[in-house]
C-alpha positions in Angstrom: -184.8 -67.3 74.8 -187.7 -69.3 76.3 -187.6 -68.4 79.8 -187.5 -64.5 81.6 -187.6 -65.1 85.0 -189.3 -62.5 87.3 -191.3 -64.2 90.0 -194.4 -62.7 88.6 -196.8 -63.3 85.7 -196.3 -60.5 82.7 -198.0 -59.9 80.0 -196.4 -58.0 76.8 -198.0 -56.6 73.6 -195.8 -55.3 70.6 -197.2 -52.4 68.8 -196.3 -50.7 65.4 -196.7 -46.9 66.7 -199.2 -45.9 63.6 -201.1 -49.6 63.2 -204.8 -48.4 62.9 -205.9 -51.6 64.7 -203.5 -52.0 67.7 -206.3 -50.0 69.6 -208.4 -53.3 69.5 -205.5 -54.7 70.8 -204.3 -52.4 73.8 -208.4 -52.4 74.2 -207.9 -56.2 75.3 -205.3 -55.7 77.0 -206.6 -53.1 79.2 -209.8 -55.6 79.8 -207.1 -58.2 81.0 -205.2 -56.2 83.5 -208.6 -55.2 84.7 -209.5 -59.0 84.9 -206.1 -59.5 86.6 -204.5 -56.7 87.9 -201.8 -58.6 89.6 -200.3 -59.2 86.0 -197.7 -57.3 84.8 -198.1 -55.7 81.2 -195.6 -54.1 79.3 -195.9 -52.5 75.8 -193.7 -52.4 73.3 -193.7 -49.5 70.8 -191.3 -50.9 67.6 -189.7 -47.8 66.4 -188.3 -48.5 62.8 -184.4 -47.0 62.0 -184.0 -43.8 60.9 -187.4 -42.0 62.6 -187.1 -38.7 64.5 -187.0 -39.0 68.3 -190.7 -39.2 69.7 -191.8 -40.5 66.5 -193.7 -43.3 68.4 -195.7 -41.3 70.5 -199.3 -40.4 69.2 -203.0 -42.0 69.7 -201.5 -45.4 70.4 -199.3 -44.5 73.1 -201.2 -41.8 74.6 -204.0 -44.7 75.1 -201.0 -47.2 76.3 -199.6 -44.8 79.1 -203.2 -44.1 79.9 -204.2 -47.8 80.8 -203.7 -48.6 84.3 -200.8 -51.2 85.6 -198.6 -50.8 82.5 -195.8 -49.9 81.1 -194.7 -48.5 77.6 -191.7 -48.4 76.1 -189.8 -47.8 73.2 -188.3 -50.4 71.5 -185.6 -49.3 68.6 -185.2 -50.8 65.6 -187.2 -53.8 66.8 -184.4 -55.5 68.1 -187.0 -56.9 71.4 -189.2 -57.6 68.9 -187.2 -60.0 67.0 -185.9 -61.3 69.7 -189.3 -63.1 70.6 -190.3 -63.6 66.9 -193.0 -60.6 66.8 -193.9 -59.8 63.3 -196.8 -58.1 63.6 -198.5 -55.4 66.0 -200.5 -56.9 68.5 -198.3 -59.8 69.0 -198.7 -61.0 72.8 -196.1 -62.9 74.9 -197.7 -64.1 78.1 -194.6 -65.1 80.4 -195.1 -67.3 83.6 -194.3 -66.7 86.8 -190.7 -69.0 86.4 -190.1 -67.0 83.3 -191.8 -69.5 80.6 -193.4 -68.3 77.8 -196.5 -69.9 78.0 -198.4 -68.0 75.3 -197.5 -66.3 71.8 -200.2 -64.8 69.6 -203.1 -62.0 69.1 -205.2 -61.2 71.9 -208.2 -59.7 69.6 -210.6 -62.2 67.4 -209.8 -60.2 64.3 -207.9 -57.3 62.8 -208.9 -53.9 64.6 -212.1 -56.0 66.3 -212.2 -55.8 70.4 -213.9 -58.3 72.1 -214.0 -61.4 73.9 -211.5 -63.7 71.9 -209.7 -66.9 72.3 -206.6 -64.7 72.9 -208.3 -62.9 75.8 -209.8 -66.5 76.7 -206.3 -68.7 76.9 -204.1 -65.7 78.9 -207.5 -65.2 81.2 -207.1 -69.8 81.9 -203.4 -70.1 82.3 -203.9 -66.7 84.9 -206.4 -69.0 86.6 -204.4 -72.3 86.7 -205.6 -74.2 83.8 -203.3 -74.7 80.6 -204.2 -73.5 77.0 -202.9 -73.1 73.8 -199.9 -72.2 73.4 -200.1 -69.7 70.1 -202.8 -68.2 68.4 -202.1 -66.5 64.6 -201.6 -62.4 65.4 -204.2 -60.0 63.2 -202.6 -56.5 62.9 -200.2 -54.3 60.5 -196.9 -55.5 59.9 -194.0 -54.7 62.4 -191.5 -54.6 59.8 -191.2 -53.4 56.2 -189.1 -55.8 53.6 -185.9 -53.4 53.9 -186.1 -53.1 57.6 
């Protein structure tokens, strides 16, 4: 599915619950809704089979639910996250305003490093009218284990 259609701009992060690094990435995402607060974010907590109920809550989502302008949710077994080819945490689907997806990738510039990256960069030009890349590679622990 290429297009989600909403009327709005939206921004969604995918997050393995207990990835050391995905603060770096829920870090950049928190600067981008403050750069942009008319975007809506959404996070995605992938919750592998066979876990205990609430076992995706902890210092990742207390930080997500804490960020202004977003949303967290649970996503079990993955299934969202396959859906839109997220493979690793900190994968990032920006989806335009007519529902294209205008942007797959990693908002940070390296695994478990905030800052100022191209990720930040390309969401931050097509939220200002210009066009940019289109994917960027993701750097974060893997959604998914072999068996899953």
């Amino acid at each position: 599915v290429d297009r989600l259609e909403s009327g709005q701009w939206r921004l969604w992060l995918f997050v393995h619950p207990r990835c050391p690094c995905a603060y770096a990435g829920l870090r950049e995402l928190e600067e981008t809704i403050h750069a942009h607060p008319e975007l809506v974010a959404q996070v995605w907590f992938v919750v592998p089979p066979d876990t205990t109920d609430g076992w995706e809550r902890g210092r990742n989502w207390d930080y997500a639910t804490q960020i202004a302008g977003v949303t967290v949710g649970s996503d079990s077994h993955g299934a969202i996250a396959q859906r839109y080819g997220a493979e690793t945490s900190g994968f990032a689907l920006l989806i335009a305003s007519d529902g294209r997806i205008v942007f797959r990738g990693g908002l940070t510039p390296g695994r478990g490093r905030p800052g100022d990256g191209t990720g930040r960069r390309i969401v931050h030009a097509w939220l200002t009218g210009q066009t940019a890349a289109g994917e960027l590679p993701v750097f974060g622990c893997p959604l998914f284990t072999p068996d899953e």
